[in-house]
mmCIF file of the N, C-alpha and C atoms, coordinates in Angstrom:
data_MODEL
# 
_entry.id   MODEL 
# 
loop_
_atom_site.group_PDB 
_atom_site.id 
_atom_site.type_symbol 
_atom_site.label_atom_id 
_atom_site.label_alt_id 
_atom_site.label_comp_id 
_atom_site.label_asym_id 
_atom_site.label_entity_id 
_atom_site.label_seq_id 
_atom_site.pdbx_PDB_ins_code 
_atom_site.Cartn_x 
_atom_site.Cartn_y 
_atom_site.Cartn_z 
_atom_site.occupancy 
_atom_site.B_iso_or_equiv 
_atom_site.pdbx_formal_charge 
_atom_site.auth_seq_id 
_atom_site.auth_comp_id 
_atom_site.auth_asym_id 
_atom_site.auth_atom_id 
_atom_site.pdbx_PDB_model_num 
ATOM 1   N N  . UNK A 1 1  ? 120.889 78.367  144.147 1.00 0.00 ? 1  UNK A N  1 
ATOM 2   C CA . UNK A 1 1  ? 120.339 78.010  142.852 1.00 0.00 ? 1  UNK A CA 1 
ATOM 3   C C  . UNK A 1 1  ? 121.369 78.302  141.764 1.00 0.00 ? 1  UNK A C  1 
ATOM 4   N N  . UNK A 1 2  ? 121.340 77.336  140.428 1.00 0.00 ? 2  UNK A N  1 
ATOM 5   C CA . UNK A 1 2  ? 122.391 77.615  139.818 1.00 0.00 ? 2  UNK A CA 1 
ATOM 6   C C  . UNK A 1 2  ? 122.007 78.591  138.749 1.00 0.00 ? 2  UNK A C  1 
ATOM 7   N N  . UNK A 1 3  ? 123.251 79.458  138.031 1.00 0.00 ? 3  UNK A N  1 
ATOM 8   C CA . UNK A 1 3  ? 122.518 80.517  136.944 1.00 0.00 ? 3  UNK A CA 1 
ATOM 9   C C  . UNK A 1 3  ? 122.100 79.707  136.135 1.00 0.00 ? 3  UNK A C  1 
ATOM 10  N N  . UNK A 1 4  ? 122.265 78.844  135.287 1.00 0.00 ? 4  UNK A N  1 
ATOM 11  C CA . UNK A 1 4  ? 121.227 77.944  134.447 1.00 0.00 ? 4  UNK A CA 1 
ATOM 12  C C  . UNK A 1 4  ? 119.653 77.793  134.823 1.00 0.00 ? 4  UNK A C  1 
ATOM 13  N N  . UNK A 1 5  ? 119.818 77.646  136.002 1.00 0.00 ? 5  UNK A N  1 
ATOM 14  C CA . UNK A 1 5  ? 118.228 77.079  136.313 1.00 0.00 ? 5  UNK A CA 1 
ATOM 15  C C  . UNK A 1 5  ? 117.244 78.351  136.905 1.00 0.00 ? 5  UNK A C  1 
ATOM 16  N N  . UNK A 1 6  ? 118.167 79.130  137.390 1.00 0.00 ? 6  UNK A N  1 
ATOM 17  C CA . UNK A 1 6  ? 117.167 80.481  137.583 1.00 0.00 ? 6  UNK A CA 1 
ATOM 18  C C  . UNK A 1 6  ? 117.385 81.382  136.308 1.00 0.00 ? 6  UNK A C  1 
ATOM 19  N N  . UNK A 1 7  ? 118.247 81.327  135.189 1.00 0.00 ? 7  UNK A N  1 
ATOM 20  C CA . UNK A 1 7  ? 117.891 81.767  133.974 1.00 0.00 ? 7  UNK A CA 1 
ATOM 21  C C  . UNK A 1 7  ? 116.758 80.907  133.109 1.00 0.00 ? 7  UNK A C  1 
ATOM 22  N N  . UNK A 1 8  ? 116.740 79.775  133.510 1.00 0.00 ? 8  UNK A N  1 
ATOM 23  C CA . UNK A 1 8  ? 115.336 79.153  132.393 1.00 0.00 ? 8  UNK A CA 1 
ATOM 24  C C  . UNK A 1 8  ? 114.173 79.495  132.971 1.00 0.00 ? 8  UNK A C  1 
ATOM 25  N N  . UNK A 1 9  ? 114.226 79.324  134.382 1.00 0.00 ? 9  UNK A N  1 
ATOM 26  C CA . UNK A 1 9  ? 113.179 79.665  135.386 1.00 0.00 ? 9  UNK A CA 1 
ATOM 27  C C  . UNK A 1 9  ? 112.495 80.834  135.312 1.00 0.00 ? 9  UNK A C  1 
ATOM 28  N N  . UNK A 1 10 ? 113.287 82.239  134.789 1.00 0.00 ? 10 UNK A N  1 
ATOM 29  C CA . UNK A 1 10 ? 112.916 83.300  134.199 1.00 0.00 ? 10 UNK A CA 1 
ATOM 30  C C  . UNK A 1 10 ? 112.362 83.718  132.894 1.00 0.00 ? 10 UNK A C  1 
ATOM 31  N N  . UNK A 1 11 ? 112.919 82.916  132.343 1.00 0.00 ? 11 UNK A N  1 
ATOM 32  C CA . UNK A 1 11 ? 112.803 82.999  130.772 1.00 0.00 ? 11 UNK A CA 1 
ATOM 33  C C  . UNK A 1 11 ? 110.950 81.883  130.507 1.00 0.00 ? 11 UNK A C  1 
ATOM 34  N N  . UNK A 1 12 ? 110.959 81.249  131.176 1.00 0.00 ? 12 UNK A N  1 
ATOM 35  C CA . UNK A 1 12 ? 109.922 80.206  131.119 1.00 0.00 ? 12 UNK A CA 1 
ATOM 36  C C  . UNK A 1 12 ? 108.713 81.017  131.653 1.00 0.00 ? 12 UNK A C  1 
ATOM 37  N N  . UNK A 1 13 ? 108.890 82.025  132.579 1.00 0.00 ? 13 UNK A N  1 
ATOM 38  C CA . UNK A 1 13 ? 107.676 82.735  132.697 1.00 0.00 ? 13 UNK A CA 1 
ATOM 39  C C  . UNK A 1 13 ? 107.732 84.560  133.199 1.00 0.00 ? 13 UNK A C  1 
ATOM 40  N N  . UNK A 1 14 ? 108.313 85.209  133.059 1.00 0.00 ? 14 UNK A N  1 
ATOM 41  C CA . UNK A 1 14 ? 108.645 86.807  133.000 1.00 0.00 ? 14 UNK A CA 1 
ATOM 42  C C  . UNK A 1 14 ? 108.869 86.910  131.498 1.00 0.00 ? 14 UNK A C  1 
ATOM 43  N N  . UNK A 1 15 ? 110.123 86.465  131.012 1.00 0.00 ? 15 UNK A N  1 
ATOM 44  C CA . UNK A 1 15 ? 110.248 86.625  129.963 1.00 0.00 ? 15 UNK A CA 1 
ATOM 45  C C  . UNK A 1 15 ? 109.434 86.398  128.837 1.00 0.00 ? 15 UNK A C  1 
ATOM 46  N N  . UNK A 1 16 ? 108.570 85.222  129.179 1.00 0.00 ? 16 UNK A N  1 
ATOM 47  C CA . UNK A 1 16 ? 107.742 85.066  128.522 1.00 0.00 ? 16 UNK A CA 1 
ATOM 48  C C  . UNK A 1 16 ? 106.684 86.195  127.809 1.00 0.00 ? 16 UNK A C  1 
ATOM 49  N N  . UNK A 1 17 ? 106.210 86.582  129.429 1.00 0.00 ? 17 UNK A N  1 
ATOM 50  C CA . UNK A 1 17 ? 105.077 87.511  129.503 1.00 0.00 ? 17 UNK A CA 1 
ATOM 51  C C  . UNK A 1 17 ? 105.903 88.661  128.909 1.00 0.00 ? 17 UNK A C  1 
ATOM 52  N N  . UNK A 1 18 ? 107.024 89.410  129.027 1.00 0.00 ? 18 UNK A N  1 
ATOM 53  C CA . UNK A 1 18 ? 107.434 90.696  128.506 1.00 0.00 ? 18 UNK A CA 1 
ATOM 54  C C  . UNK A 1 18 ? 107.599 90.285  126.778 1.00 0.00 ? 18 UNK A C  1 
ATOM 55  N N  . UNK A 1 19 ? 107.834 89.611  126.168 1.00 0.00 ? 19 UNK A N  1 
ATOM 56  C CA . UNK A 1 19 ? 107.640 88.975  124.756 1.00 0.00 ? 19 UNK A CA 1 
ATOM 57  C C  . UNK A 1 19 ? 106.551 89.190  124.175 1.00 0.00 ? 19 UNK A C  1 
ATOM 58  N N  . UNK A 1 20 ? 105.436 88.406  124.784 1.00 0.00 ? 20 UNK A N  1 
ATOM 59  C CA . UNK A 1 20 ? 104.344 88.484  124.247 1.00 0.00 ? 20 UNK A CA 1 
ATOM 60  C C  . UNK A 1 20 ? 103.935 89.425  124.587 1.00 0.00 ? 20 UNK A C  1 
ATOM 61  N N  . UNK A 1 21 ? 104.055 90.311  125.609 1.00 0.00 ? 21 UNK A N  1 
ATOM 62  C CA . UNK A 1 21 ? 103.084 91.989  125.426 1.00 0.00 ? 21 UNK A CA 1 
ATOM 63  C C  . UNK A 1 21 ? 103.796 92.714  124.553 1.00 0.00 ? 21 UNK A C  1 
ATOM 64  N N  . UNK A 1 22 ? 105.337 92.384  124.471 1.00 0.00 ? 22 UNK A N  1 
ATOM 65  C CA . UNK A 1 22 ? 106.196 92.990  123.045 1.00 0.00 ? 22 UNK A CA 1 
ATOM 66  C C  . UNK A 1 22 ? 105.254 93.171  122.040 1.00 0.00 ? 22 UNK A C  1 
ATOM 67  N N  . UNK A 1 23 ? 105.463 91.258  121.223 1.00 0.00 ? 23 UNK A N  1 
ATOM 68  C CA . UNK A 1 23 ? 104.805 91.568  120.457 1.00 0.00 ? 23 UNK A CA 1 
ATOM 69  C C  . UNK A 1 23 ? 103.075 91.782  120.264 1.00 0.00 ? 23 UNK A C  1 
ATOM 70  N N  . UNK A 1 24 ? 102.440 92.192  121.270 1.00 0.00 ? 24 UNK A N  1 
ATOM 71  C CA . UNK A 1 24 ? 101.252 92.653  120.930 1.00 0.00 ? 24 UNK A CA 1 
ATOM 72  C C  . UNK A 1 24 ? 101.190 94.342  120.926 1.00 0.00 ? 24 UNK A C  1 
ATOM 73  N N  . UNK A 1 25 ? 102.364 94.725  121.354 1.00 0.00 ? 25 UNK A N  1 
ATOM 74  C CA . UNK A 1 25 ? 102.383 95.776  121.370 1.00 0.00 ? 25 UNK A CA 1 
ATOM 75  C C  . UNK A 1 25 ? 103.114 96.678  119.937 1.00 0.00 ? 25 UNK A C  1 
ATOM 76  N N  . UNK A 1 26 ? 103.417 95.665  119.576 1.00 0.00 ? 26 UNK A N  1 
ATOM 77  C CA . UNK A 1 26 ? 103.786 95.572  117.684 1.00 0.00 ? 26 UNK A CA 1 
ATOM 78  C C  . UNK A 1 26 ? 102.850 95.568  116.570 1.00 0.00 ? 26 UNK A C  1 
ATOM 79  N N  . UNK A 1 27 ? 102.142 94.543  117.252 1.00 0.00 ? 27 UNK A N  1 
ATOM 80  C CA . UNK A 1 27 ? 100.924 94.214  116.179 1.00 0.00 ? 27 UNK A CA 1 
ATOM 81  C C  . UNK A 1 27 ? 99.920  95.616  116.314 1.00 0.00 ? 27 UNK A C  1 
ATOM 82  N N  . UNK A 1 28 ? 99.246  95.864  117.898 1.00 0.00 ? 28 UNK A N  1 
ATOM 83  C CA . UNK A 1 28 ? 98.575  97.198  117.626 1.00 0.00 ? 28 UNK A CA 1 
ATOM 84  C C  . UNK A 1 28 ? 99.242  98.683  117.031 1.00 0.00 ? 28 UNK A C  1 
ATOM 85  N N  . UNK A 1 29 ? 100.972 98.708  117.372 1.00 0.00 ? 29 UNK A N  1 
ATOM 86  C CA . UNK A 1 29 ? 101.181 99.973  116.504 1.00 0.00 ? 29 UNK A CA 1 
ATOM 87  C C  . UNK A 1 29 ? 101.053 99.833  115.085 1.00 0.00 ? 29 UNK A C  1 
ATOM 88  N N  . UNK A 1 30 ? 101.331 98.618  114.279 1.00 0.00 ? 30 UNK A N  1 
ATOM 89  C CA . UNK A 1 30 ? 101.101 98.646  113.091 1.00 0.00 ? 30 UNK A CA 1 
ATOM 90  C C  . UNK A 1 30 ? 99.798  99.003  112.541 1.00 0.00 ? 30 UNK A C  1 
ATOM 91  N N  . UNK A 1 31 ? 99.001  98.206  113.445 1.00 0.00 ? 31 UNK A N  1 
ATOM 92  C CA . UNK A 1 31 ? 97.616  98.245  112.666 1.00 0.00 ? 31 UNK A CA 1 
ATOM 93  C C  . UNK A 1 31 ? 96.609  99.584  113.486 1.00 0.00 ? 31 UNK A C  1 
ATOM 94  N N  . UNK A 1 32 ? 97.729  100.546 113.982 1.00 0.00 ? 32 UNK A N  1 
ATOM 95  C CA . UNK A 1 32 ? 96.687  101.859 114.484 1.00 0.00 ? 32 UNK A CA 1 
ATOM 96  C C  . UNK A 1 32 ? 96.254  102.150 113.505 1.00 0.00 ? 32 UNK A C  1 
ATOM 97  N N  . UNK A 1 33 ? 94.805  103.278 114.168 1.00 0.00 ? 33 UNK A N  1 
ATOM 98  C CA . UNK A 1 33 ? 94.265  103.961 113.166 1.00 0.00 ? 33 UNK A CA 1 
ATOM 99  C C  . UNK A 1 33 ? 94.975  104.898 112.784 1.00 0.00 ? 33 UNK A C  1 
ATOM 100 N N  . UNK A 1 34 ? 95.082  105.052 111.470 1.00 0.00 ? 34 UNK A N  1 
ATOM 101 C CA . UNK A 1 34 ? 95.946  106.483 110.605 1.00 0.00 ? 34 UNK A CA 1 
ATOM 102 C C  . UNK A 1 34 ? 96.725  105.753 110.094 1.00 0.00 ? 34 UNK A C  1 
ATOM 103 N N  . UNK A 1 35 ? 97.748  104.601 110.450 1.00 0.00 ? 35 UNK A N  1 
ATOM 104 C CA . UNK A 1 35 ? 98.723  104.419 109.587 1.00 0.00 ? 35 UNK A CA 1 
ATOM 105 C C  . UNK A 1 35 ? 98.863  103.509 108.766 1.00 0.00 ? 35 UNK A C  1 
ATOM 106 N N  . UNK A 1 36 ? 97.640  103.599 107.792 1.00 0.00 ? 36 UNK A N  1 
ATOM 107 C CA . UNK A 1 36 ? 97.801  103.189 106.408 1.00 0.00 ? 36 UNK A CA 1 
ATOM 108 C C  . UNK A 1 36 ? 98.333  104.238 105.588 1.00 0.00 ? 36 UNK A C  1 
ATOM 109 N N  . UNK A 1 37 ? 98.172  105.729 105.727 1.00 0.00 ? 37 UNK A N  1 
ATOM 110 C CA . UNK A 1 37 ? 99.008  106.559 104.629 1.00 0.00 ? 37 UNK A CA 1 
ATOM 111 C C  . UNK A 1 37 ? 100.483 106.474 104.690 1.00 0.00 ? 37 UNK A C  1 
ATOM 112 N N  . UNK A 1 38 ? 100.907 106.152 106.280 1.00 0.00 ? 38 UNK A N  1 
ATOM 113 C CA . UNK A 1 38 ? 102.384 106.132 106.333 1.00 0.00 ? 38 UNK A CA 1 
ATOM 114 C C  . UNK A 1 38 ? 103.216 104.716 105.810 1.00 0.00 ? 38 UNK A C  1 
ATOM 115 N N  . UNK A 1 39 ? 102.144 103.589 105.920 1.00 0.00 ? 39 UNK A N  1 
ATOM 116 C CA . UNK A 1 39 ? 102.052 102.069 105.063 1.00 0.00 ? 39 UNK A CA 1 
ATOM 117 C C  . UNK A 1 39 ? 102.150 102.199 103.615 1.00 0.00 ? 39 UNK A C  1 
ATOM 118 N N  . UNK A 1 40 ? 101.392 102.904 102.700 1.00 0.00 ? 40 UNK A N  1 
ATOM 119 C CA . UNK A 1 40 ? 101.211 102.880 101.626 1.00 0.00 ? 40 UNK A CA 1 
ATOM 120 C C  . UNK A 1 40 ? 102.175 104.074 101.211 1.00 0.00 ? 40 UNK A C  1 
ATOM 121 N N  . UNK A 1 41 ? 102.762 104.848 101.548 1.00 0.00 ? 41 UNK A N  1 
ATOM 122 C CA . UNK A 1 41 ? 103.863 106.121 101.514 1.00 0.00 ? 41 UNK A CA 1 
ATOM 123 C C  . UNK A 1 41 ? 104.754 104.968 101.400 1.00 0.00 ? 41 UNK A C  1 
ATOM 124 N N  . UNK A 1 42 ? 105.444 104.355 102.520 1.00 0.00 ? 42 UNK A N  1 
ATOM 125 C CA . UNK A 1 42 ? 106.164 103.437 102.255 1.00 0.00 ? 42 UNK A CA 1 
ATOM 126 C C  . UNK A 1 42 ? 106.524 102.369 101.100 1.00 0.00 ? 42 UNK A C  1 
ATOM 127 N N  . UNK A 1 43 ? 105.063 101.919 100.688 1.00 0.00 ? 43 UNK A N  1 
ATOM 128 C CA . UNK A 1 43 ? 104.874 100.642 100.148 1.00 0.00 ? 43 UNK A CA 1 
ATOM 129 C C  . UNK A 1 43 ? 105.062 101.435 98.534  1.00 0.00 ? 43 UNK A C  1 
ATOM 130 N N  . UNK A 1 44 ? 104.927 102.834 98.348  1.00 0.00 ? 44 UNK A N  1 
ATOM 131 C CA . UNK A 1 44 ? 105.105 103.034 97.139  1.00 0.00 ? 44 UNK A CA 1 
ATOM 132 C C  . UNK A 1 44 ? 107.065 103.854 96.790  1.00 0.00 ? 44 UNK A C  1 
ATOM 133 N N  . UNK A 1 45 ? 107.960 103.965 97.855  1.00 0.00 ? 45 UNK A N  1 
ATOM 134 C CA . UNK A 1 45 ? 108.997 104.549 97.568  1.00 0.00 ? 45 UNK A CA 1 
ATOM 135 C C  . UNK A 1 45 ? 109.881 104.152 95.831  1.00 0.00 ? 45 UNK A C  1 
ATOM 136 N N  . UNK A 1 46 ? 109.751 102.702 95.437  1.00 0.00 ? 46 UNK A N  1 
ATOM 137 C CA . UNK A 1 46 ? 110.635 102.441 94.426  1.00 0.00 ? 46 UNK A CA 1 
ATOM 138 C C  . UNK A 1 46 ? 109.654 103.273 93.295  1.00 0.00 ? 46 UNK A C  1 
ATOM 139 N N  . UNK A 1 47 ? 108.583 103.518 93.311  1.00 0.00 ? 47 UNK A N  1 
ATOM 140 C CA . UNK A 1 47 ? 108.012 104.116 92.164  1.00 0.00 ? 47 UNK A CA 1 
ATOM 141 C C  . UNK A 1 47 ? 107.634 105.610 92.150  1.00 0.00 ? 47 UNK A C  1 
ATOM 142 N N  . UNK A 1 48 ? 108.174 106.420 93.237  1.00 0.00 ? 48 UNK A N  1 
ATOM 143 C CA . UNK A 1 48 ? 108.359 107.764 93.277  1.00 0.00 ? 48 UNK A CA 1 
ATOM 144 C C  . UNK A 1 48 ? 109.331 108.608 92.302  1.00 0.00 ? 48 UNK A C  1 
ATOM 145 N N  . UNK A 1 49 ? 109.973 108.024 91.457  1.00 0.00 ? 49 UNK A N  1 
ATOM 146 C CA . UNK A 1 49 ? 111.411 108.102 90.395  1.00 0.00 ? 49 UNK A CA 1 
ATOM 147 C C  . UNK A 1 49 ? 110.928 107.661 89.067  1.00 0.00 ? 49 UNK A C  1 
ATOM 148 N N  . UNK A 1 50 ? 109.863 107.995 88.806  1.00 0.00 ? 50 UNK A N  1 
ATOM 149 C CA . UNK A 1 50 ? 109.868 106.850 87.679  1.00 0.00 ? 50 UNK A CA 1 
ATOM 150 C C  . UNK A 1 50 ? 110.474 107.307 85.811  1.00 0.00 ? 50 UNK A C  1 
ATOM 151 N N  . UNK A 1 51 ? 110.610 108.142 85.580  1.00 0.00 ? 51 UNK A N  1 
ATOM 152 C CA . UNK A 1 51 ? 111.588 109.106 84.851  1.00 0.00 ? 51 UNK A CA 1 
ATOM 153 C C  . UNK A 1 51 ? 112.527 108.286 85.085  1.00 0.00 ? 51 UNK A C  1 
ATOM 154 N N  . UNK A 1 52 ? 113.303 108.788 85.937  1.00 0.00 ? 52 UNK A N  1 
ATOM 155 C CA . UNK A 1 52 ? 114.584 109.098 86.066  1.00 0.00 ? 52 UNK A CA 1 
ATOM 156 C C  . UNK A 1 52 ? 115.096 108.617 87.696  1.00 0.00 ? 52 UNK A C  1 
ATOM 157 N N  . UNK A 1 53 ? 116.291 108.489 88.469  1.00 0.00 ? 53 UNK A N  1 
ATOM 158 C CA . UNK A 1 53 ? 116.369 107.606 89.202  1.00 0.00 ? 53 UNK A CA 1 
ATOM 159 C C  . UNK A 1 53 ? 116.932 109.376 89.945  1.00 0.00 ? 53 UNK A C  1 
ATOM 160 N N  . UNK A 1 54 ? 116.169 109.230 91.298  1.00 0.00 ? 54 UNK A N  1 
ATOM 161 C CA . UNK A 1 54 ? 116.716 110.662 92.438  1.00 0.00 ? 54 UNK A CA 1 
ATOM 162 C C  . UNK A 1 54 ? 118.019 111.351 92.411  1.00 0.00 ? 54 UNK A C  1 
ATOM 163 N N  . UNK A 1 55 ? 118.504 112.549 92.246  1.00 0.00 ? 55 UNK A N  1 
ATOM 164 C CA . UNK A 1 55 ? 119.751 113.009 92.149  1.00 0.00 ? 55 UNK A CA 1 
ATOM 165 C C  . UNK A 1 55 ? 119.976 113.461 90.921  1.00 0.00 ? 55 UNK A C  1 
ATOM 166 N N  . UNK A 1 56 ? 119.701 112.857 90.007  1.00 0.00 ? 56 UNK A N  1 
ATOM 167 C CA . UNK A 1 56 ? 119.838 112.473 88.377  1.00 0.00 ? 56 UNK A CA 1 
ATOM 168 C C  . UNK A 1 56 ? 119.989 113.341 87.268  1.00 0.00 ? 56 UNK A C  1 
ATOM 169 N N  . UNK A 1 57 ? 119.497 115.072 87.913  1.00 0.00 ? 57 UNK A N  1 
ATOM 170 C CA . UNK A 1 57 ? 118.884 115.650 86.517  1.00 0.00 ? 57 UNK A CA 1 
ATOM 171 C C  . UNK A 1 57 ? 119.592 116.383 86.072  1.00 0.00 ? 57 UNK A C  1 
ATOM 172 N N  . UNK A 1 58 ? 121.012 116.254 86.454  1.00 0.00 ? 58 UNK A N  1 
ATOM 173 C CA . UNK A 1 58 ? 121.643 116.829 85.099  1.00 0.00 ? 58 UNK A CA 1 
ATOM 174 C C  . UNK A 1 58 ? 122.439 115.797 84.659  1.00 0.00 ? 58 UNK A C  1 
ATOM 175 N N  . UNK A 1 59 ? 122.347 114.280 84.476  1.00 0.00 ? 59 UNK A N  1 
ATOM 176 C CA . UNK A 1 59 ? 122.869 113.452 84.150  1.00 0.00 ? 59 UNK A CA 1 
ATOM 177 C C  . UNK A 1 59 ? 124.023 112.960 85.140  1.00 0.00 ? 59 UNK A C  1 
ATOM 178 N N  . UNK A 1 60 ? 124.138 113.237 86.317  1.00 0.00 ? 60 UNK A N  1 
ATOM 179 C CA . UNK A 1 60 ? 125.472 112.953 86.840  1.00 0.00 ? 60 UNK A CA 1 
ATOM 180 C C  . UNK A 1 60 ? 125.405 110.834 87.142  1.00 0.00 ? 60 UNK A C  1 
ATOM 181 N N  . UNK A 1 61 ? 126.281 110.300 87.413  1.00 0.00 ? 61 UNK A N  1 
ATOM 182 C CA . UNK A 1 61 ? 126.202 109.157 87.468  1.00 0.00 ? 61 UNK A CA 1 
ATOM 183 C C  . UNK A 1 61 ? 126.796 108.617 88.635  1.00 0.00 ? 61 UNK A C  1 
ATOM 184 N N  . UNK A 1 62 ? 126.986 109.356 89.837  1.00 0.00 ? 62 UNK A N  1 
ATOM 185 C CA . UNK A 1 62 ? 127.299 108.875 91.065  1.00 0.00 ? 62 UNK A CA 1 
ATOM 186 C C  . UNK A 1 62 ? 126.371 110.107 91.881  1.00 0.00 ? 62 UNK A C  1 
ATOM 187 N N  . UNK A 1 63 ? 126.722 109.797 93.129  1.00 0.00 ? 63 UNK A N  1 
ATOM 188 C CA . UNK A 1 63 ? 125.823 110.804 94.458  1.00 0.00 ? 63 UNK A CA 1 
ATOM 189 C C  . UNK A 1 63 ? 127.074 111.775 94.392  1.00 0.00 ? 63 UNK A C  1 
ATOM 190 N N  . UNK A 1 64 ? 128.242 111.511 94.192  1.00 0.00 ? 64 UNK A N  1 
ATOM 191 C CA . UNK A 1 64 ? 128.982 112.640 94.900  1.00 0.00 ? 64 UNK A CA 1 
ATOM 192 C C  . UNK A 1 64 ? 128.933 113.565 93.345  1.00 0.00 ? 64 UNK A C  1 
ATOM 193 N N  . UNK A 1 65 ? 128.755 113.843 92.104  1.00 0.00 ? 65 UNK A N  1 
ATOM 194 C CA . UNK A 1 65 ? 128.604 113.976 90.922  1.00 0.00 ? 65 UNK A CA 1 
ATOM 195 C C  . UNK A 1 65 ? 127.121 114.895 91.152  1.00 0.00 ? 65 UNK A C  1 
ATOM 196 N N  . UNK A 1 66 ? 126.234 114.466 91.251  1.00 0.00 ? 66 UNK A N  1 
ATOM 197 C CA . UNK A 1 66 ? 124.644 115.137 91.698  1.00 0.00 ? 66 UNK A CA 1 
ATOM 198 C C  . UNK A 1 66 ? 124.927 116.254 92.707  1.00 0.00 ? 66 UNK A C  1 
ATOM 199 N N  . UNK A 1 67 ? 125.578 115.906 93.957  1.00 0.00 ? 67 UNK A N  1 
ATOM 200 C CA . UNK A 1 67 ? 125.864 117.295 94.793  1.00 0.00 ? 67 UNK A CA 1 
ATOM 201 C C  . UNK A 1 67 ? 126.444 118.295 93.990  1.00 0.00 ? 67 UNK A C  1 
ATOM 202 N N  . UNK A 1 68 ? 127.734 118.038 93.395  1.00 0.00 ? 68 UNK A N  1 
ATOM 203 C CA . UNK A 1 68 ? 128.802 119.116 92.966  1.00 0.00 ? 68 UNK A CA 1 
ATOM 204 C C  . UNK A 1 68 ? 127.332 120.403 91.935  1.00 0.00 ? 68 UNK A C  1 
# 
């Protein structure tokens, strides 16, 4: 058999099946129970700063400036 035809031959039905339990196995970790706080933790990071932008408070204007 040639590798072309036993690679489609695979892909047309193993691969298939390991894909789709992939992604169902995507869809239920997202939508477990509990992780809407770690969703909405997420979904709020740009507005955790709202002052002033992280690093910031003695005015420095780069990251390596904020460490020192």
């Amino acid at each position: 058999m040639e590798t072309y035809s036993f690679m489609r031959e695979f892909a047309d039905s193993w691969m298939l099946l390991v894909l789709t339990l992939f992604f169902v196995g995507v869809v239920v970790w997202a939508f477990r129970p509990g992780s809407g706080k770690e969703h909405s933790d997420t979904a709020n990071i740009p507005f955790r700063h709202e002052d002033q932008p992280a690093g910031t408070e003695d005015g420095a204007t780069c990251h390596k400036e904020a460490r020192t």
